[in-house]
C-alpha positions in Angstrom: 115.4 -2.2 120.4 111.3 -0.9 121.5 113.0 2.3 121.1 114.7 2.2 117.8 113.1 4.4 115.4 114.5 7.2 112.6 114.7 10.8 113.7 114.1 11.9 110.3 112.2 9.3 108.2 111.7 11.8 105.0 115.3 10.6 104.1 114.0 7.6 102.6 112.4 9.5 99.9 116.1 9.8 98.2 115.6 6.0 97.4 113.2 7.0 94.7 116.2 8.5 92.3 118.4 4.7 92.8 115.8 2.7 91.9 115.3 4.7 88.7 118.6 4.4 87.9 119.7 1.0 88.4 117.9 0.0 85.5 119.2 2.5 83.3 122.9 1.5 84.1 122.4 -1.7 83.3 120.4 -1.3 80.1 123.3 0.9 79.3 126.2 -1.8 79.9 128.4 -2.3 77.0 131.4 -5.0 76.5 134.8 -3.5 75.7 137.3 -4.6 72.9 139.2 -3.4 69.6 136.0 -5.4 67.5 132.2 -3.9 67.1 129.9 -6.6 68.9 128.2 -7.4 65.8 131.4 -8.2 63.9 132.7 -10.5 66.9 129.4 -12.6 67.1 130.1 -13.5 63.0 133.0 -14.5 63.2 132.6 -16.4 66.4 135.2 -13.9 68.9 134.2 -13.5 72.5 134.7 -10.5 74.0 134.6 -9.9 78.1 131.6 -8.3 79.3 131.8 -5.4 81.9 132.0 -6.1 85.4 128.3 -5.2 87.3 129.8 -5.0 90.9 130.5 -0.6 90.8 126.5 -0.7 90.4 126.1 -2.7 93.0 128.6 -0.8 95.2 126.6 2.5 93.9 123.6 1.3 95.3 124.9 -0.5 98.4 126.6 3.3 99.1 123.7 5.3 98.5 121.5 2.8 100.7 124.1 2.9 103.9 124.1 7.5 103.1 120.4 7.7 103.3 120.3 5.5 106.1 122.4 7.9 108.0 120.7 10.8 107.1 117.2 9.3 108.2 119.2 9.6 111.8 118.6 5.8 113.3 118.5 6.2 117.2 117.8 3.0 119.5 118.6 5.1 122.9 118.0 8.2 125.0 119.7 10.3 127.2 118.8 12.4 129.9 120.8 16.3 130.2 120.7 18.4 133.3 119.0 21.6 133.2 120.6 24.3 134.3 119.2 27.7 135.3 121.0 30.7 134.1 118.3 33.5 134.9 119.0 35.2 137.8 116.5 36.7 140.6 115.9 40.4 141.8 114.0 42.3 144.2 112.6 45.6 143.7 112.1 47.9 146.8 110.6 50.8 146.7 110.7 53.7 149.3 107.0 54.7 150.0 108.0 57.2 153.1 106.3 60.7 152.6 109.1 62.6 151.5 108.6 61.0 148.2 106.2 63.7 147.7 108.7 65.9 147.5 108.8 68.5 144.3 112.7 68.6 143.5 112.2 65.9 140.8 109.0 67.0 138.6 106.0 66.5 139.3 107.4 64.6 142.3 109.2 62.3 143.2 106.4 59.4 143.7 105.4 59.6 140.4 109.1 59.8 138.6 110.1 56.6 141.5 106.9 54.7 139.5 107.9 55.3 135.7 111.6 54.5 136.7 110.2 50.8 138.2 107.8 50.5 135.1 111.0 51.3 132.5 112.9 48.7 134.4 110.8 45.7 134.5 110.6 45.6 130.2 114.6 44.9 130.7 114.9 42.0 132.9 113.3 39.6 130.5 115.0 36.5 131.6 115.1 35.2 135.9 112.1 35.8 138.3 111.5 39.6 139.7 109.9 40.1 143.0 108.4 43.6 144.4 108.9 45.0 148.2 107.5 48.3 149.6 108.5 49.9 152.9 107.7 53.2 154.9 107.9 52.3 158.7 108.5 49.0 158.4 109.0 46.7 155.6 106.2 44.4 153.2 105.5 41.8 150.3 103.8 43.1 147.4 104.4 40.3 145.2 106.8 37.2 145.7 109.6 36.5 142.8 107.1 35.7 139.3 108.4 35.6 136.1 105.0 37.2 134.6 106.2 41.4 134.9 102.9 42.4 133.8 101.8 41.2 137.4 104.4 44.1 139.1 103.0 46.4 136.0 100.1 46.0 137.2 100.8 46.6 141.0 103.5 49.6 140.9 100.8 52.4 140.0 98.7 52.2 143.1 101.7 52.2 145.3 101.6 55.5 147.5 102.7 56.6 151.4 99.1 57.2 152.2 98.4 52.8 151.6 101.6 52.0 154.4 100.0 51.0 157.1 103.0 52.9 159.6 104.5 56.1 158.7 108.1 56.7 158.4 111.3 55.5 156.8 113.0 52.1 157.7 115.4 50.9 155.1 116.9 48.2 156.8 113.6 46.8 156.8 112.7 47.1 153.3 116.1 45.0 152.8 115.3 42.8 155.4 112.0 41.6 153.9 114.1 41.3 150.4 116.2 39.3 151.7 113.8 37.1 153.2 112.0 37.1 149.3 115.5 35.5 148.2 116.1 32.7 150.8 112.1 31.4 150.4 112.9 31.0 147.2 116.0 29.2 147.4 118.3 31.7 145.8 121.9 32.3 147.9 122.8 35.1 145.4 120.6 37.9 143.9 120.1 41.7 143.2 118.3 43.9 145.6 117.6 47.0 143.6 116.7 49.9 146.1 114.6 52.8 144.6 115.1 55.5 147.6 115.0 59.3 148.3 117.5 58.3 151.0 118.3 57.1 154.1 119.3 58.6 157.6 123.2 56.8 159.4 121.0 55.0 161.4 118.9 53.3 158.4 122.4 53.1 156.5 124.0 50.9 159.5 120.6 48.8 160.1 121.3 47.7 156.6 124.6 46.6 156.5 123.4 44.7 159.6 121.1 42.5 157.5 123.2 42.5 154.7 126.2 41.3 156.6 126.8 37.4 155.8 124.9 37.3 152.4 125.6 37.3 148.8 123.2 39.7 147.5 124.1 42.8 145.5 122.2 46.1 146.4 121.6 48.9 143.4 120.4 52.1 144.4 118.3 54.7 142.5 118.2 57.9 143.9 115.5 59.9 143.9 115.8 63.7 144.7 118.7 66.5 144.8 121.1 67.7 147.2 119.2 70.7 147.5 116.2 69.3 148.6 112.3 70.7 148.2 109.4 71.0 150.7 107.0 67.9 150.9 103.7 68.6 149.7 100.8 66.2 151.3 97.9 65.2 149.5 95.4 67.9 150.7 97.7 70.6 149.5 99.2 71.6 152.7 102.9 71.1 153.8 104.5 68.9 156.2 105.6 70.8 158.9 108.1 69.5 161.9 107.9 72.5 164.7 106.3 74.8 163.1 108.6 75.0 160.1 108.2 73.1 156.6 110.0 70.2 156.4 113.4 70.1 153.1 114.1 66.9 152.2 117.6 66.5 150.6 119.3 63.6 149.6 122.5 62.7 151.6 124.9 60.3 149.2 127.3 59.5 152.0 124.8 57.2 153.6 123.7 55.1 150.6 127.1 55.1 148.9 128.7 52.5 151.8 125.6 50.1 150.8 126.8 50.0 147.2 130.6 49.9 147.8 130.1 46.7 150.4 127.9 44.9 148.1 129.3 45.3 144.7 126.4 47.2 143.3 126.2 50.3 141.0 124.6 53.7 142.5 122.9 55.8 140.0 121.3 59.4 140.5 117.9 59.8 138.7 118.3 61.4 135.6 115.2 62.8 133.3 116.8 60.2 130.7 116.7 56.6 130.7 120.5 55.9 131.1 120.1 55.5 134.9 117.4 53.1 134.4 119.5 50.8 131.3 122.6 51.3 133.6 120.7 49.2 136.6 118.9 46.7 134.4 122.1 46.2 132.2 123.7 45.2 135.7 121.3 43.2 137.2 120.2 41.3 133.9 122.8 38.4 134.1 123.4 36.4 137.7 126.2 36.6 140.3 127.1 33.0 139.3 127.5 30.7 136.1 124.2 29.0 136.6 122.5 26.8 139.1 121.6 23.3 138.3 117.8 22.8 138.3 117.2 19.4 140.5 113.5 19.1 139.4 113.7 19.3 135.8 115.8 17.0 133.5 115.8 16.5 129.8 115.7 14.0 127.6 117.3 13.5 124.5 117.7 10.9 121.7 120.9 9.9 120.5 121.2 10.0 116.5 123.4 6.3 116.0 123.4 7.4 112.0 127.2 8.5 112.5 128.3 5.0 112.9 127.2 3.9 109.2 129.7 6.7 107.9 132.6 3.8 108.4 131.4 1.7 105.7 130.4 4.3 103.6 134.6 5.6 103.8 135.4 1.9 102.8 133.2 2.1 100.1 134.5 5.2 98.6 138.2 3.9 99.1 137.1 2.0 95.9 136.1 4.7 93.8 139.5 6.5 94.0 141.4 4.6 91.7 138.9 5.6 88.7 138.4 9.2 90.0 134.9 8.5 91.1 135.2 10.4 94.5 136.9 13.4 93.0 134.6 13.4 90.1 131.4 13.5 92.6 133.1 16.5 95.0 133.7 18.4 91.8 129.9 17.9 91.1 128.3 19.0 94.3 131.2 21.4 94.4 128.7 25.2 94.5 129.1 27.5 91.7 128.4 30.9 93.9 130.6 31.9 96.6 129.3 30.6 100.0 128.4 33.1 102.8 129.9 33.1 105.7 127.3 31.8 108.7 127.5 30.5 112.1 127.5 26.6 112.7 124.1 26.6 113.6 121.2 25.2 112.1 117.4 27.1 112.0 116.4 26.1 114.9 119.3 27.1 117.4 119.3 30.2 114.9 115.7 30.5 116.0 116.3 30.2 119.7 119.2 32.5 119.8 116.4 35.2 118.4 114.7 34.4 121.0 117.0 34.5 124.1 117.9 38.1 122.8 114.1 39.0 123.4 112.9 38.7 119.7 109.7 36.7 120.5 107.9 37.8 117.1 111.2 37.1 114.8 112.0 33.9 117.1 108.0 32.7 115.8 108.8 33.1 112.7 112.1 31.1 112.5 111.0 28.4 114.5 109.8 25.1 112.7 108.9 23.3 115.9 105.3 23.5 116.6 106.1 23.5 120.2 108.9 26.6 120.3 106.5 28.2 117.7 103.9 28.4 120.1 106.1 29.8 123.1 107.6 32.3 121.3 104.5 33.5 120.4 103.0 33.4 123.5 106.2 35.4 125.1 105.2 37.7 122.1 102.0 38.0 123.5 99.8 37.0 120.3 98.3 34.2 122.8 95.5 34.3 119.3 98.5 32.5 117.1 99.8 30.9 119.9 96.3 29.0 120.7 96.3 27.7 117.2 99.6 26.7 116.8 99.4 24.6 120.4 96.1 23.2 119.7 96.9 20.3 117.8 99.4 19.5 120.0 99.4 16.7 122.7 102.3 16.6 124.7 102.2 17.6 128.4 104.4 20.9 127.8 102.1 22.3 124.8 99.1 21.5 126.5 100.6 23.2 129.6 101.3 26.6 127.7 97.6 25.8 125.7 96.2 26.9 129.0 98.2 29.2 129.8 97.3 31.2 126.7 94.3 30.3 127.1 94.2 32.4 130.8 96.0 35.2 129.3 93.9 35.9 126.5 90.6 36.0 129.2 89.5 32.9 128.3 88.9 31.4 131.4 86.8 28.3 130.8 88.7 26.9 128.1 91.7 27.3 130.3 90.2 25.5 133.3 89.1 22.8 130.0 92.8 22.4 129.2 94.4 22.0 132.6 92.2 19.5 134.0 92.5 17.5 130.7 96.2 17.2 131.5 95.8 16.7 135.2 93.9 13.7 133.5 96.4 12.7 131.1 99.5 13.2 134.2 98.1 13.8 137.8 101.5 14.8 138.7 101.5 18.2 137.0 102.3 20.6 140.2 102.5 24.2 138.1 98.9 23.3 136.4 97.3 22.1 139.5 99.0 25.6 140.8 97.1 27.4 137.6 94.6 25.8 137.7 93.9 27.3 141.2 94.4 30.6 140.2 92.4 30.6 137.2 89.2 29.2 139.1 89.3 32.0 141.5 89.8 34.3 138.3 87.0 33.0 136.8 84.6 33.4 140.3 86.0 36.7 140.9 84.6 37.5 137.5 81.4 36.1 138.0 81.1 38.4 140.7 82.0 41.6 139.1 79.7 40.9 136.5 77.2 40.0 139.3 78.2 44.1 140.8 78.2 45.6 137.3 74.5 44.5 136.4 73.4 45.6 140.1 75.5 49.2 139.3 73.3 49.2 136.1 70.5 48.8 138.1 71.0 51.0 140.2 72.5 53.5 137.7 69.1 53.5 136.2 66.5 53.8 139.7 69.1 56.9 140.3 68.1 58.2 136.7 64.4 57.8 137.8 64.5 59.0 141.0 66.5 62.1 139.4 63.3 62.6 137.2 60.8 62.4 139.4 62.3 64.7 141.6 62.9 67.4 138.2 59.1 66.7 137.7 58.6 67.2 141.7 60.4 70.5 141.6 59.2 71.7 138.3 56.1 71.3 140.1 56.4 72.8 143.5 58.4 75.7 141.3 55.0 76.2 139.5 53.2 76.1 142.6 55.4 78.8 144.0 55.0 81.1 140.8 50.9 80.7 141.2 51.5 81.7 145.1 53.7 84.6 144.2 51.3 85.8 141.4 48.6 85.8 143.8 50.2 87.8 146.8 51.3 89.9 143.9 47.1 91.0 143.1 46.6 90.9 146.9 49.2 93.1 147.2 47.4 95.6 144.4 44.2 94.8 145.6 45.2 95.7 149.4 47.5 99.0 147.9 44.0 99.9 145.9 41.7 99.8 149.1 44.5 102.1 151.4 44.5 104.7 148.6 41.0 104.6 148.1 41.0 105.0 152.2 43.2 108.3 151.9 41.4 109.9 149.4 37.8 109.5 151.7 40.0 110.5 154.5 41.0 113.5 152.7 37.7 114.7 151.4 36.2 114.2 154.9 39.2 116.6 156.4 38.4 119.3 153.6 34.9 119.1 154.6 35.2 119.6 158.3 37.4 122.6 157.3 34.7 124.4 155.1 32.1 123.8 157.8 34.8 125.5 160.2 35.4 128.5 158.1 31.4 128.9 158.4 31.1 128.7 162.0 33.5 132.2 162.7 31.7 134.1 159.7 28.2 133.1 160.9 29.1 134.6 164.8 30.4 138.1 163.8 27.4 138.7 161.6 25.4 138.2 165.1 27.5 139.7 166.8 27.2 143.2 164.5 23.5 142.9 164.6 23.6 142.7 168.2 25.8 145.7 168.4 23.2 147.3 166.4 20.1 146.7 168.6 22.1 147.9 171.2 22.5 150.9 169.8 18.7 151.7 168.2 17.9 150.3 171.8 19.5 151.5 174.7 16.8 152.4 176.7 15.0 149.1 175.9 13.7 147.2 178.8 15.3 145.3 181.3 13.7 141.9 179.3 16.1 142.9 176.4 18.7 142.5 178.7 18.2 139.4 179.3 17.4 138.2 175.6 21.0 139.7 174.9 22.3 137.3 177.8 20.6 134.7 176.8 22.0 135.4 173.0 25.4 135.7 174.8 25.1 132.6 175.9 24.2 131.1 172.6 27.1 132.8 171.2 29.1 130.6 173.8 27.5 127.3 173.0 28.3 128.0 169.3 32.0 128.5 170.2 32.0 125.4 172.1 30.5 123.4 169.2 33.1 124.9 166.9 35.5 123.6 169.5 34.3 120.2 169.9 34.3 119.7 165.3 38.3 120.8 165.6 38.7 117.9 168.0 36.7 115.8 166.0 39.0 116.6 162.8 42.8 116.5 164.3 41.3 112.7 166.2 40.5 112.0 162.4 43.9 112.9 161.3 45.1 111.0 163.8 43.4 108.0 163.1 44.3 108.4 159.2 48.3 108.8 160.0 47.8 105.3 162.0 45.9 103.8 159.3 48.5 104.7 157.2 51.5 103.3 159.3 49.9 100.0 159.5 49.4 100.1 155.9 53.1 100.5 155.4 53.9 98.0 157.5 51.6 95.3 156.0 53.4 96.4 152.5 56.6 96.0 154.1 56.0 92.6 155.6 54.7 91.4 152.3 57.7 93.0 150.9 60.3 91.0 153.3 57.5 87.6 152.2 58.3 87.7 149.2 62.0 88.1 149.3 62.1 85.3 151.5 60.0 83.3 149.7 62.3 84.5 146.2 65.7 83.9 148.2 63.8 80.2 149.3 63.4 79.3 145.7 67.2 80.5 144.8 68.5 78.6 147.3 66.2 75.1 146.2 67.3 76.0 142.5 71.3 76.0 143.5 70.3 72.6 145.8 69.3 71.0 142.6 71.7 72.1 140.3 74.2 70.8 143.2 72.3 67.5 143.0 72.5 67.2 139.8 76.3 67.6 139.4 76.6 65.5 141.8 74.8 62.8 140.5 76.5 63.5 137.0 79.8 62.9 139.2 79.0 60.0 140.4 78.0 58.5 137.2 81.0 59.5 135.6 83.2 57.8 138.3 80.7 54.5 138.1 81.6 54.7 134.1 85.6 54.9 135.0 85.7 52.8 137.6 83.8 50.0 136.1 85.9 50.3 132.5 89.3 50.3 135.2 87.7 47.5 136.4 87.6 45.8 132.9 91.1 46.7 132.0 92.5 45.7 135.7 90.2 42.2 135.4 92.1 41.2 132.3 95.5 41.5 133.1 94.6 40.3 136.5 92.8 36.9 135.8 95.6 35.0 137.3 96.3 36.7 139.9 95.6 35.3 143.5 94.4 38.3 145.6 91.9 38.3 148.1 89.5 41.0 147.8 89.2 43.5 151.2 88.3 46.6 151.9 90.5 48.8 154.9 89.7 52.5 155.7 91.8 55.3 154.2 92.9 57.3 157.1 96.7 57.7 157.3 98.4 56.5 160.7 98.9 59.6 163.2 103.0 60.0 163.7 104.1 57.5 166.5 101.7 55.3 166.6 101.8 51.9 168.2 101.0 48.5 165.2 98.6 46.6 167.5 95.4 45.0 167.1 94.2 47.8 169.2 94.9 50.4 166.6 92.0 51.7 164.9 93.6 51.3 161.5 93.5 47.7 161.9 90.0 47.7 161.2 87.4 44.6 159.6 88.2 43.5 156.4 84.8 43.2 154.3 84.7 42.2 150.8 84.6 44.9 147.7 84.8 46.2 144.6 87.9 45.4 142.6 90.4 48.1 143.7 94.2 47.5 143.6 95.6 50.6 145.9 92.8 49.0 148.4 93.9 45.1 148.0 97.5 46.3 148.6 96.6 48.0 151.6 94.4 45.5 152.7 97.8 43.2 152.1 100.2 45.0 154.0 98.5 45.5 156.9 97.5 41.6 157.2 101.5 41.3 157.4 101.5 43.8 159.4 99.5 42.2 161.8 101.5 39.1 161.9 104.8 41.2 162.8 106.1 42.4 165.9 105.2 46.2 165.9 108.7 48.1 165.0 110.1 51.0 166.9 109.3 54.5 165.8 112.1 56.0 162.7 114.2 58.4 163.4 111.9 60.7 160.6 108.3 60.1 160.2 108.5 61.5 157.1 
């Protein structure tokens, strides 16, 4: 009897109306008889007096009711729980053909909404997500928490696969192997594909072969088929010629057939998406028992106090009291029809049906309060309402609201408190794991945002200074080109200044010329003269005429030697000028240079400059990605690596000599890196798979 107790103890506040009325029934007793009271005690007749034991029988009956309805209980019992959500796997083709263009803007993109429209649907069971290309790899094991996959399914692309190709079979294969890890013998296996070749088809009904597991497919493409489009705009080619992926159904549909899935064709709707998630949402069986969680309940003993309370009321037939009473309580209004549930289960069949902000409202427990508002993600209400609670379970979900609404500390608070309270608490030790990790992680990209700040703002100075250092070698170059500009003039001044001496000195050798010829024939006519007045002159005249002869000859030679002297001047005047021309035109070709020099320095800096505006617009996005990313992916536990970006050549080998493999090194958050960085650690530890029959 430690454990007796009452289940509901406000009952015994209906004692308070039976002990005011007690006394008012028996202050009301009256004797009965054919003489008043006050005529029988004069002359001296006693009467009987009323019988008291229907008072006591009233109160010994409404004692035993409330009693009941206080709910005694003295024992527990412990239920089975059972498991009725069901599992899935999500695979998702990531071969290059999903680039193709049949399905707008491509199939890649459409394959991602699709898994993003599903996940909202599969609200009860645990979801896991699987990627393949050339071979097959985890992304995330089954979780219950489809914000994680959310979170993941964006950054999924061919050029992260660490091996090119198509391999179906192993896709499944690695789905399968999800499944069986977590000890589920039946499941879905949901197969987002833009198809698969015979041989991919056969692998997979090779692994499936033996199991229980149901495979859905959503195709993705037409019959017709499109070219595939890479990344850097070009086409893939396969001998010279593009590449048309189409869709073959014959290959897919034995898959579905064998397994007892549905196939559905992807539609710009959302009926091929409710069509899978309405057929995957409930389990293959009835529901698995759950060995490692049992409840316990107590039993309410206040049904066995309704015996006496019948034998009681057999009493009151015989003067109507019973049927008096029913008449009494008997409602007025016509009652409403309503299931035979009370508020609570009311409350939790809201909730099983998804209705996490209506279930929070209807629910009276604390405890189911506080989970239904945490599945409604208001983790603010939910906080408050599981606060004041003690119990292991609301303490558990304290911290996990606590993690989910980012704050990290006061998670960590809450989960070693309960590890305190109950060591052996295997999902908080598991959390609390997680979060601490979360939190470092966080440190550390606050640690990288304030040095990105930092160095955000030396860039911002260093781009100054070098504006100021430009500004000033610009000025620099306008003085330079200011002053061969008055060189220039000054050196253009001198030469014409030159050609105008050179020019006078020219006219003057020609007037002295013109002199020279008129000067000789004057002699000459005066010579002619004497001659004549003196023909018989003397032999000594003679030879004064030969001696003027030969003056006359001088003369001519002088006149010859000033024409030599003028054209030599003319000569030298033409050269002067050529050099001049040249000089002008060197300066000429300077200047352009030095003008094309400046051009090119100006576009230089402008190029800088957008650049560096680039890059700080990409630090601003990144880091507020990062913010976003950081809160819905506090819990997660991802190692953070860094892998190079170049896509596997066609045919090549997985081995540890392949330069893809390269060092990880830690980095920046970024989740289409950590994937990558994921798969190819599993793709290390696998054997390295044949070459596809397509390496598209």
């Amino acid at each position: 009897m430690a454990n007796f107790t009452f289940m509901h103890p406000m009952w015994f506040l209906a004692l308070a109306p039976l002990l005011l009325i007690l006394p008012w029934l028996k202050s009301k007793k009256q004797t009965t008889g054919l003489i008043a009271s006050h005529l029988a005690q004069k002359l001296g007749i006693a009467q009987p007096k009323s019988a008291s034991w229907p008072i006591a029988i009233l109160a010994l009956g409404w004692l035993i009711a409330v009693i009941a309805m206080a709910g005694p209980s003295w024992q527990k019992v412990k239920l089975p729980a059972y498991n009725l959500s069901g599992a899935r796997v999500l695979v998702m083709d990531m071969s290059r053909s999903m680039y193709a263009t049949d399905i707008k803007p491509n199939r890649l993109t459409q394959a991602r909404f699709k898994a993003l429209d599903m996940l909202p649907g599969w609200k009860e069971g645990t979801t896991g997500l699987v990627t393949y290309a050339g071979d097959g790899y985890e992304v995330s094991p089954l979780t219950e928490d489809s914000h994680t996959l959310a979170n993941l399914i964006p950054s999924l692309s061919p050029k992260i696969m660490p091996i090119p190709g198509s391999n179906a079979a192993a896709g499944i294969a690695e789905a399968i192997k999800l499944l069986k890890q977590a000890g589920n013998s039946t499941g879905d296996i949901i197969l987002i594909t833009d198809g698969m070749t015979k041989q991919e088809s056969a692998q997979s009904l090779a692994e499936l072969k033996g199991t229980q597991y149901r495979v859905s497919i959503l195709a993705m493409g037409t019959v017709d088929g499109a070219p595939i489009p890479l990344p850097d705009g070009r086409l893939l080619m396969d001998n010279g010629s593009p590449v048309i992926s189409k869709i073959n159904l014959s290959t897919i549909e034995p898959i579905v057939k064998q397994t007892g899935g549905i196939l559905q064709m992807a539609q710009p709707t959302d009926q091929d998406v409710n069509a899978i998630v309405h057929f995957t949402a409930k389990p293959l069986d009835n529901g698995k028992k759950d060995q490692q969680k049992e409840l316990q309940e107590r039993l309410n003993g206040g049904f066995w106090l309704v015996l006496p309370l019948l034998l009681l009321a057999l009493l009151g037939f015989r003067r109507g009291v019973v049927i008096a009473t029913m008449f009494f309580f008997l409602p007025i209004d016509h009652a409403q029809a309503s299931p035979w549930v009370n508020t609570e289960q009311q409350a939790y069949q809201t909730y099983q049906d998804g209705k996490f902000k209506q279930a929070a409202q209807d629910f009276e427990s604390p405890q189911w309060k506080g989970i239904a508002q945490y599945k409604a993600k208001n983790y603010a209400q939910a906080i408050n309402t599981l606060k004041p609670l003690t119990d292991p379970m609301s303490q558990y979900n304290l911290g996990n609201a606590y993690a989910q609404s980012g704050q990290l500390k006061q998670a960590v608070e809450t989960y070693e408190k309960l590890l305190k309270a109950d060591p052996n608490y295997p999902d908080a030790k598991k959390n609390l794991d997680i979060v601490k990790k979360a939190l470092e992680q966080q440190e550390k990209q606050q640690q990288q945002q304030n040095q990105q700040n930092q160095q955000n703002q030396q860039n911002q100075q260093n781009q100054q200074n070098q504006q100021n250092q430009q500004n000033q070698q610009n000025q620099q170059n306008q003085q330079n080109q200011q002053k061969s500009d008055k060189q220039q003039q000054q050196s253009q001044g001198s030469n014409d200044k030159k050609q105008n001496q050179d020019k006078q000195q020219s006219s003057e050798n020609k007037q002295s010329d013109d002199k020279q010829p008129s000067q000789s024939k004057q002699n000459s006519q005066q010579q002619d003269q004497k001659n004549e007045n003196q023909q018989q002159q003397s032999q000594s005249q003679q030879q004064q005429n030969q001696s003027d002869k030969q003056q006359g000859k001088e003369q001519q030679q002088s006149q010859q030697s000033n024409s030599d002297k003028s054209q030599q001047d003319k000569e030298k005047t033409a050269e002067q000028k050529a050099a001049e021309q040249q000089r002008a035109d060197e300066n000429a070709k300077q200047a352009a240079k030095q003008q094309q020099q400046q051009q090119q320095q100006q576009q230089q800096q402008q190029q800088q400059q957008q650049q560096q505006q680039q890059q700080q617009q990409q630090a601003e996005e990144k880091s507020a990605a990062k913010s976003e990313q950081d809160k819905n992916k506090e819990t997660n536990n991802i190692s953070q690596v860094q892998m190079s970006d170049q896509p596997a050549k066609d045919g090549d080998v997985l081995s540890a000599s392949n330069p893809i493999l390269k060092k990880l090194e830690q980095v920046p958050d970024d989740t289409s890196g950590l994937i990558r960085a994921q798969l190819i650690l599993q793709a290390q530890q696998k054997e390295a798979q044949q070459k596809t029959e397509n390496s598209w």
